[in-house]
N, C-alpha and C positions, 0 to 999 in steps of 0.2 A: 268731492271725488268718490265717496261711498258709493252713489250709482254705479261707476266704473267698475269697481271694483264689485260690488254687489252681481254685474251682469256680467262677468268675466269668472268667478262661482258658479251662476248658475251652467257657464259653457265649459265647466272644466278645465279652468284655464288659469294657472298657475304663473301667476309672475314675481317679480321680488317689487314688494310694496313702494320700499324706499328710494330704489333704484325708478321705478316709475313716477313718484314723484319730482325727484330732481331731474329726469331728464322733461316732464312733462313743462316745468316750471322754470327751464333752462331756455325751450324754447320762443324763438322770437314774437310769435303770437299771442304768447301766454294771456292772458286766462281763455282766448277767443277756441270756440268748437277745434277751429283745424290745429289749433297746438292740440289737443284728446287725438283726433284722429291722426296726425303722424306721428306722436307716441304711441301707440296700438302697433303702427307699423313699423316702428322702429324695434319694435319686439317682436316683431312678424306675425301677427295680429290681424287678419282681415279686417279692416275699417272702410268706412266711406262715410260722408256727409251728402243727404239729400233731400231736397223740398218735393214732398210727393201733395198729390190731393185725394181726398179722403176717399174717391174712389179706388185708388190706388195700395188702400192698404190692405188688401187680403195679398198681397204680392211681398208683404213684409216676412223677414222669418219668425220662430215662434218667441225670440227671446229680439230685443232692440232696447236701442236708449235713443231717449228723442229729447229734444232742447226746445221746449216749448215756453211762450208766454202764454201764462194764465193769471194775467192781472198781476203778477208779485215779480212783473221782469223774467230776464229769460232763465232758465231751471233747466236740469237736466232731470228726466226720467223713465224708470226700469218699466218696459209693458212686456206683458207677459201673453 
C-alpha cells in the first residue's frame, strides 16, 4: 500500500494512514483494485479503475498508479 500512499504525496494529499488502512481492509473486496479505489473515495479522493491501451496513454494524468503483471503477479505501481 506504500504506492498509495507514495502517490497520494506526490498530489498533496493528506489523509490519516491508519484510518485508510482499516477502512481499506474493512472492505468486502479487500485486497482486489476496487477495495483502493472506493477507499480513495470514501475520502473524497478522485479514483477510477481502467484498462486503457498503450495508445491511450498520453491521455493519462502526470502522476497515476497502475496494477500491472510483470511476470511477479499483479503489483501495484507509481508512474510519474
Amino acid at each position: 500500500m506504500n504506492i498509495v500512499f507514495h502517490y497520494l504525496k506526490k498530489e498533496n494529499i493528506s489523509i490519516d494512514k491508519s484510518e485508510f488502512l482499516f477502512q481499506l481492509q474493512s472492505h468486502p473486496d479487500y485486497p482486489n483494485l476496487l477495495a483502493i479505489v472506493d477507499t480513495l473515495i470514501f475520502f473524497d479522493i478522485e479514483a477510477g479503475a481502467f484498462k486503457i491501451d498503450l495508445k491511450e496513454y498520453d491521455l493519462l494524468p502526470s502522476y497515476f498508479v497502475a496494477f500491472l503483471n510483470l511476470g511477479k503477479g499483479m503489483e501495484l505501481y507509481l508512474f510519474e
